[in-house]
C-alpha positions in Angstrom: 48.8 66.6 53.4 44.7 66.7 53.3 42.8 67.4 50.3 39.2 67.8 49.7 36.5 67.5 47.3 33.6 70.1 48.2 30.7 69.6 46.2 26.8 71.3 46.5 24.1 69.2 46.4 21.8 71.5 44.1 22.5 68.3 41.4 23.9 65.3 40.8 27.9 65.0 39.5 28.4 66.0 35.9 31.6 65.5 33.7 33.0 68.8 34.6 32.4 68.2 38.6 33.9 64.8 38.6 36.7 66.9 36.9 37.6 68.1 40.1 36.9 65.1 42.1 39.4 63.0 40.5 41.7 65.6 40.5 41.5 66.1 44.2 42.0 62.3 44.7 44.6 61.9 42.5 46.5 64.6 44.0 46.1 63.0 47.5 47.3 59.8 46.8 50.3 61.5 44.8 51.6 62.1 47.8 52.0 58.6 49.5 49.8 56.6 52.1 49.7 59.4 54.8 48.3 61.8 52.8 43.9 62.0 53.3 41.4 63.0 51.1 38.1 64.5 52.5 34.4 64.9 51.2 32.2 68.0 52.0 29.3 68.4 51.2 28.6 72.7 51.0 24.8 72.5 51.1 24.9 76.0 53.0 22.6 77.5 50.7 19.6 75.7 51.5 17.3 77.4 48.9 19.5 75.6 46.1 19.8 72.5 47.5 17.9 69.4 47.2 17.0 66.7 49.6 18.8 63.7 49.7 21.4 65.0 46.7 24.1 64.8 49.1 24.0 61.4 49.9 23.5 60.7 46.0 27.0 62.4 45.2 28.7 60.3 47.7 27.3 57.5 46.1 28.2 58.9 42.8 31.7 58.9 44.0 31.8 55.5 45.7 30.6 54.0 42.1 33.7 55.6 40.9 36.0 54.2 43.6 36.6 57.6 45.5 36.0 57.1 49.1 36.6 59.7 51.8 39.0 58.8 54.3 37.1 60.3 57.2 33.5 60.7 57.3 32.4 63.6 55.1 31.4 67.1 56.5 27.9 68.6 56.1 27.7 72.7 56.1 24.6 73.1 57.4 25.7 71.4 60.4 28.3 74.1 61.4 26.9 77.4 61.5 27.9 78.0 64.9 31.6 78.0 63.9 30.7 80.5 61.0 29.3 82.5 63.5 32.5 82.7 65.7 34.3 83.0 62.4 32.4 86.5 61.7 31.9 87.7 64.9 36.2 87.4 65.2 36.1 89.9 62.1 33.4 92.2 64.0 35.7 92.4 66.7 38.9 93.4 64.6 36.3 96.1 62.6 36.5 93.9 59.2 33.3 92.9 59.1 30.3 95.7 58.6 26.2 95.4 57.6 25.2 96.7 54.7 21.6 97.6 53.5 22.2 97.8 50.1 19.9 95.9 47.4 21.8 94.7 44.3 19.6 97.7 42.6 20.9 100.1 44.9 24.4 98.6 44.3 23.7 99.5 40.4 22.5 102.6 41.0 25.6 103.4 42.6 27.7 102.2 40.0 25.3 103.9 37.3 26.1 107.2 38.8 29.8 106.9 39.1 29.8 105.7 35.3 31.5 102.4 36.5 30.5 98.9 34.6 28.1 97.0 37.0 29.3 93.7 36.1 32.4 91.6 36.8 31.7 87.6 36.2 28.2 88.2 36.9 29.0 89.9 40.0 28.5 93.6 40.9 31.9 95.5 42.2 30.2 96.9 45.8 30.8 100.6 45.7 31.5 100.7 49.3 27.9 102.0 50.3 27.6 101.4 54.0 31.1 101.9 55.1 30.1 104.6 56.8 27.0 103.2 58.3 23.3 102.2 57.3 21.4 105.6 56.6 18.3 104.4 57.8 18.7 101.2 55.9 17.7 97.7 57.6 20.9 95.4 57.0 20.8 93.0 54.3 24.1 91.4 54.7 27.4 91.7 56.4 30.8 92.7 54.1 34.2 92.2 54.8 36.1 95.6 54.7 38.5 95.3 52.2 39.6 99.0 52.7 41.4 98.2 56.5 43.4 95.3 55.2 46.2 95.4 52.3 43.6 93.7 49.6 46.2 93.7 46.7 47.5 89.9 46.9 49.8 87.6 44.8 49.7 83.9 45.2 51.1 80.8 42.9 48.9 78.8 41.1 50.0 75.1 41.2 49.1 74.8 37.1 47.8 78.6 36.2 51.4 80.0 37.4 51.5 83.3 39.3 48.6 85.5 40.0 47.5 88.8 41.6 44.4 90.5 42.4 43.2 93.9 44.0 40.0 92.6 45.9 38.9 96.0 46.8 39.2 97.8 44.0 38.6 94.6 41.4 35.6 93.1 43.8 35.0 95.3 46.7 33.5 94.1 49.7 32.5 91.4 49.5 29.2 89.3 51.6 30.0 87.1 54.2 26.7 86.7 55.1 23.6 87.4 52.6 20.2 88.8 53.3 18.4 85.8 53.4 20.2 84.3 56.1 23.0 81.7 54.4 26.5 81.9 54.6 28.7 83.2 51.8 31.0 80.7 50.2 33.9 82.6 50.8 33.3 82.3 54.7 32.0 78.9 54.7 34.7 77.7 53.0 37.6 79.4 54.6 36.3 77.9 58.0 36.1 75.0 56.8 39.2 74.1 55.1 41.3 75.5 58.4 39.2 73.2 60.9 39.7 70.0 58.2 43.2 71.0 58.0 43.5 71.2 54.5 46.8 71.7 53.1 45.8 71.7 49.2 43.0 72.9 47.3 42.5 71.7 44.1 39.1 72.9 42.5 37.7 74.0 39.0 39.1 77.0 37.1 36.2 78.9 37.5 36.5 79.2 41.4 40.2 80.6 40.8 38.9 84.3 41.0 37.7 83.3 44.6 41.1 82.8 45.9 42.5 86.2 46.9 39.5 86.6 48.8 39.7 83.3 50.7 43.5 84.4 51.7 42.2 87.5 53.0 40.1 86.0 55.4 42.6 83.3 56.3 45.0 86.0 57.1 42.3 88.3 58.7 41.4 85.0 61.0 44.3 84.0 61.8 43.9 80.5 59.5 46.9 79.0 57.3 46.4 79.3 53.5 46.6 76.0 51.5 48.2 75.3 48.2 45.6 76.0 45.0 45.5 74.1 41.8 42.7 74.8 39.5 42.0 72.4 37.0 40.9 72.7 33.3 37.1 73.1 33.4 34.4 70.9 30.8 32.7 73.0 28.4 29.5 72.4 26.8 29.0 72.9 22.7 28.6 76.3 23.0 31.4 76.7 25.1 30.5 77.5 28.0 31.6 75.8 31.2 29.7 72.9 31.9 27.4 73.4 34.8 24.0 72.3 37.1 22.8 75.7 35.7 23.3 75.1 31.8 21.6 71.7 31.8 25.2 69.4 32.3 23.7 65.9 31.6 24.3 64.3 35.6 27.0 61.3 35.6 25.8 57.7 34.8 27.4 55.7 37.9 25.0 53.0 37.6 27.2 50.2 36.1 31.0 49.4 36.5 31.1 50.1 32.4 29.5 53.3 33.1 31.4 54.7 36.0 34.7 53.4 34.6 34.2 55.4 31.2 33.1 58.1 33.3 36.2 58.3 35.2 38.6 57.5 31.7 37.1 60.9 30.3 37.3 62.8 33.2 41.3 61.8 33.3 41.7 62.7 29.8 40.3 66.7 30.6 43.4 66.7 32.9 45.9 65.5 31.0 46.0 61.8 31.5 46.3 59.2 29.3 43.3 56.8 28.9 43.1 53.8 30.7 43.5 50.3 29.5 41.6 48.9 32.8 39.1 47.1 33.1 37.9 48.4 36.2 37.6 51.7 38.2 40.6 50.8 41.1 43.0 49.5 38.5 41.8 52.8 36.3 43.1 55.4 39.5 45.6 53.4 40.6 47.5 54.3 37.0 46.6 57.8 36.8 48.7 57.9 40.2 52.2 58.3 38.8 51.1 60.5 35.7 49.8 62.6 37.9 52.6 63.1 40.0 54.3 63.8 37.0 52.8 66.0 34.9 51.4 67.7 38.6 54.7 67.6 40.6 53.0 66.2 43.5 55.8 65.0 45.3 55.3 62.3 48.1 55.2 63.6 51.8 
């Protein structure tokens, strides 16, 4: 069993991102000494990230007591195997360019009377399937309309779940305009090569799954277990994010990082922690976790 924690460097940990750290962890070392727990760091999108923020999360996370067990992965060092990873789906004719600007993506969905937004993201109305028109490409899509796009899948805690990606999301970018990688590509190839077994992330990046499966079935890759924890909100209820203002983690003292830790337990579930330090603190949360997650030891 190999689980990960993924972060992007555009900030340092907040509550709601140590969330799913310690949920990661915890669900690693549910499952006995064999099991390993990786760190990534998903600074892809170099526009958004800042310098030297990746090495501050790790250090974030060693204040906290959660060490990788292999030495973490960097995105931007791995482009060439995104680029195998799409030019596989050019080859099987599920991957395609398309010159479409978000306007002309509204414009489309204006005309056809069709709501342009769905979680902040615009359904593609399937534009360029037929070619460019004259258009410079701006991205590359997968072709959701070649593959059987309607999916089910179980949710470790959320129970079951279905989506229709081409008709709920469309096709969807593997590569954008600018030149970064898409999430969705990035982090299928990356998970497969780590060998990651189980995924467990925030709620909000459950909608992303049926996608990922998609490509892990259109390349060939094996498709993990999810669990998507319960995210932090802010006072106005919104999740708690880098792009709402989330106050970044105070890891500067034992105390600190320890109540840190103790709160980020109690969002999942877990009972608060008598310890007085951060290893006794995790070591604890290990058999609640297994119980109230069913992670059962390899």
């Amino acid at each position: 069993m190999r689980g990960r924690f993924a972060p992007s460097p555009t900030g340092p940990l907040h509550a709601g991102s140590l969330v799913a750290a310690l949920a990661s962890w915890l669900d690693v070392r549910a499952r006995g000494p064999q099991a390993q727990w990786l760190v990534r760091i998903e600074d892809a999108d170099t526009e958004r990230c800042l310098p030297g923020m990746g090495t501050h999360i790790l250090q974030q996370l060693a204040a906290c007591g959660l060490r990788p067990d292999e030495a973490p992965v960097w995105q931007t060092q791995r482009s060439a195997r995104y680029e195998a990873a799409l030019a596989a789906l050019r080859a099987q004719g599920l991957a395609y360019p398309c010159g479409c600007s978000r306007k002309d993506i509204g414009e489309a969905l204006a005309q056809r009377g069709q709501a342009p937004e769905r979680h902040g993201e615009r359904v593609y109305p399937g534009t360029c399937r037929d070619g460019l028109h004259g258009k410079p490409a701006r991205a590359w899509r997968f072709a959701t309309f070649k593959v059987d796009a309607e999916l089910r899948w179980t949710d470790r805690r959320l129970g079951p779940q279905r989506q229709d990606v081409g008709g709920e999301v469309g096709d969807f970018v593997l590569r954008r305009a600018d030149g970064p990688w898409a999430y969705q590509l990035a982090v299928v190839v990356d998970d497969a090569e780590q060998g990651v077994t189980d995924v467990v992330r925030g709620e909000d990046l459950a909608d992303n799954t049926a996608r990922q499966i998609l490509l892990q079935r259109a390349l060939g890759f094996p498709t993990p277990s999810y669990l998507h924890t319960p995210l932090v909100r802010g006072a106005d209820g919104d999740k708690l994010s880098k792009q709402n203002g989330a106050t970044a983690l105070d890891t500067g003292t034992p105390q600190a990082a320890l109540a840190a830790l103790d709160r980020a337990a109690r969002v999942l579930g877990l009972s608060a922690t008598p310890a007085l330090n951060c290893a006794a603190a995790l070591a604890g949360w290990v058999p609640e976790w297994r119980a109230l997650y069913n992670s059962r030891p390899s």
